[in-house]
C-alpha positions as CSV (number, residue, x, y, z in Angstrom):
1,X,0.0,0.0,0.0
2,X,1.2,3.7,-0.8
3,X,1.4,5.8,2.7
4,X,-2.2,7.9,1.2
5,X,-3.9,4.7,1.5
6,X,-3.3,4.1,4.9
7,X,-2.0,5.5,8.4
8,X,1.7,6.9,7.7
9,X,4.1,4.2,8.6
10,X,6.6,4.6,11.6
11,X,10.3,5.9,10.5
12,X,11.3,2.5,11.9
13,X,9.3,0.6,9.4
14,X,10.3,2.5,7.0
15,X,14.1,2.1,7.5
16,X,13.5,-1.3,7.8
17,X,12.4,-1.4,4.1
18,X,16.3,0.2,3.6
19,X,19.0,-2.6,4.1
20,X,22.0,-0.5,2.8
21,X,20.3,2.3,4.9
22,X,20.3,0.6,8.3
23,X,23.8,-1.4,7.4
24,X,25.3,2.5,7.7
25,X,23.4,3.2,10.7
26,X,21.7,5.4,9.4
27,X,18.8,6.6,11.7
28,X,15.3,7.8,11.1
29,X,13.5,10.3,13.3
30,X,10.4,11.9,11.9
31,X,9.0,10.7,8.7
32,X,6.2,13.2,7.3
33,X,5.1,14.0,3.9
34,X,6.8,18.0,4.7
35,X,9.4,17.1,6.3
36,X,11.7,13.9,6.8
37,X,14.4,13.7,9.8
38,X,17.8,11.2,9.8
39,X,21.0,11.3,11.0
40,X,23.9,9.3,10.9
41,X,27.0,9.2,13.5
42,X,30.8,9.7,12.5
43,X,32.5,6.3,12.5
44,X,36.2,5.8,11.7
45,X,35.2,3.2,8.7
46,X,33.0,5.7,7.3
47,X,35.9,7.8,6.7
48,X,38.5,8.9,3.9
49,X,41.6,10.3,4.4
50,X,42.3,13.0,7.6
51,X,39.1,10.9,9.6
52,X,36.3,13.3,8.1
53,X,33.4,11.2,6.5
54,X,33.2,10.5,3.9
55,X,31.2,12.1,1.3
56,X,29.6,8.5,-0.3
57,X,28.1,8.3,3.4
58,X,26.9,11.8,3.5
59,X,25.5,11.1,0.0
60,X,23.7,8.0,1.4
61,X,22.1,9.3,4.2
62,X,20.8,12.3,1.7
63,X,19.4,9.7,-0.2
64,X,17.9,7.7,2.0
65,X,16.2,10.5,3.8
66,X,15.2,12.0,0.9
67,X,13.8,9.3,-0.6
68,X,11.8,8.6,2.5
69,X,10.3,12.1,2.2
70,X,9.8,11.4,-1.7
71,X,7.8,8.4,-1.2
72,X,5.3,10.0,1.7
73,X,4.5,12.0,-0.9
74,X,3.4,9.5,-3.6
75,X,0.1,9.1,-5.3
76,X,-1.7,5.4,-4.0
77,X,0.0,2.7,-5.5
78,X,3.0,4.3,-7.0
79,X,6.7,3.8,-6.2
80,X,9.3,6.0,-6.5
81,X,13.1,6.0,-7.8
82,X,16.6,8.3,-8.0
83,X,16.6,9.8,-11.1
84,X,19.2,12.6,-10.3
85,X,21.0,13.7,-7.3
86,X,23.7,16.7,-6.6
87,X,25.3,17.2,-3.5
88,X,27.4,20.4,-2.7
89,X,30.0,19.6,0.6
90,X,30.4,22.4,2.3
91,X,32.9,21.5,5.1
92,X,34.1,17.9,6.6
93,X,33.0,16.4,9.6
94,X,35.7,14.6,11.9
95,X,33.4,13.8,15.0
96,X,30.0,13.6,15.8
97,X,26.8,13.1,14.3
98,X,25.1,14.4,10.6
99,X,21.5,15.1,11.0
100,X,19.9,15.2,7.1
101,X,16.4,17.1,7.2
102,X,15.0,16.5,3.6
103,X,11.3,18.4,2.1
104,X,10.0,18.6,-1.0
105,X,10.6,21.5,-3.4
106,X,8.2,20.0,-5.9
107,X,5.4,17.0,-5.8
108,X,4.1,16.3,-9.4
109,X,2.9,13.6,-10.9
110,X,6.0,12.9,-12.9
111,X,8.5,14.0,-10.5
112,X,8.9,14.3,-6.8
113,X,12.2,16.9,-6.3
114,X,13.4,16.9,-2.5
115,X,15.8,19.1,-0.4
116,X,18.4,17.5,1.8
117,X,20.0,20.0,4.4
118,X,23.1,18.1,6.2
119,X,24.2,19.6,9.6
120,X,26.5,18.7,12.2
121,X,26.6,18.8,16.2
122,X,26.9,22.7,16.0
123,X,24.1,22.9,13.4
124,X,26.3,24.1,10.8
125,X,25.3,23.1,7.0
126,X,28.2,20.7,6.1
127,X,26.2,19.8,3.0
128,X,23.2,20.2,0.9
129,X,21.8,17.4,-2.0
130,X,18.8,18.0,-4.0
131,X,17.5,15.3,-5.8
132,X,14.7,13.9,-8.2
133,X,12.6,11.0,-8.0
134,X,10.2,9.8,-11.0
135,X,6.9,8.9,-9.9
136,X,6.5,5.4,-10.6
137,X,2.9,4.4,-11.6
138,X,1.4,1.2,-10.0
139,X,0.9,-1.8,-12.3
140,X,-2.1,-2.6,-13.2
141,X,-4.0,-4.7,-10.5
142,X,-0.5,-4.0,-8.2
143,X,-1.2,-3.0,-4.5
144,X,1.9,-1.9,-3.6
């Protein structure tokens, strides 16, 4: 079932749906059609070179997040994919913990474009990703 078609499902059920997701640890705090909460903690074999995370990990937990807030925003019965996704890094992040807060700049019925605001422990942006997700119609006689 798409999240319209019945009560919105818990961020844990959610992330459960997101193997590579939880595998990070990344973590899921609010999941709402306007706005979609994650974070994940710095780890030294998340890292590249000089300790700071890396930015594949910061990528991931933008996508993950943002593809939570993406699909809470579906039509019933559709699913939803990355199409396109661009991630300025604005500064690293040696210690602590990322929090990703994603909401959507557009919900058509093509597309679904979503805004990914990483910050760290001080709340200072350390990056932002924007990215696109087609709108993928349900099959017929598919309940999703």
């Amino acid at each position: 079932m798409s999240p319209s078609e019945t009560a919105a499902p818990s961020p844990a059920g959610l992330l459960a749906a997101m193997p590579f997701a939880t595998r990070l640890g990344i973590e899921l705090h609010e999941a709402a059609p306007d706005r979609t909460v994650g974070s994940l903690s710095w780890s030294p074999d998340a890292c590249t070179a000089g300790g700071v995370l890396h930015g594949g990990a910061l990528m991931a937990l933008a996508d993950s997040v943002g593809a939570v807030c993406a699909y809470l925003n579906l039509p019933p019965g559709a699913g939803t994919s990355t199409v396109e996704s661009k991630t300025n890094f604005l500064r690293g992040v040696a210690s602590g913990r990322v929090r990703a807060t994603a909401r959507p700049l557009h919900v058509g019925g093509t597309l679904v474009v979503v805004q990914t605001d990483l910050r760290d422990d001080e709340d200072r942006l350390v990056g932002q990703t924007t990215q696109t997700q087609i709108v993928l119609a349900a099959k017929d006689g598919a309940t999703s």
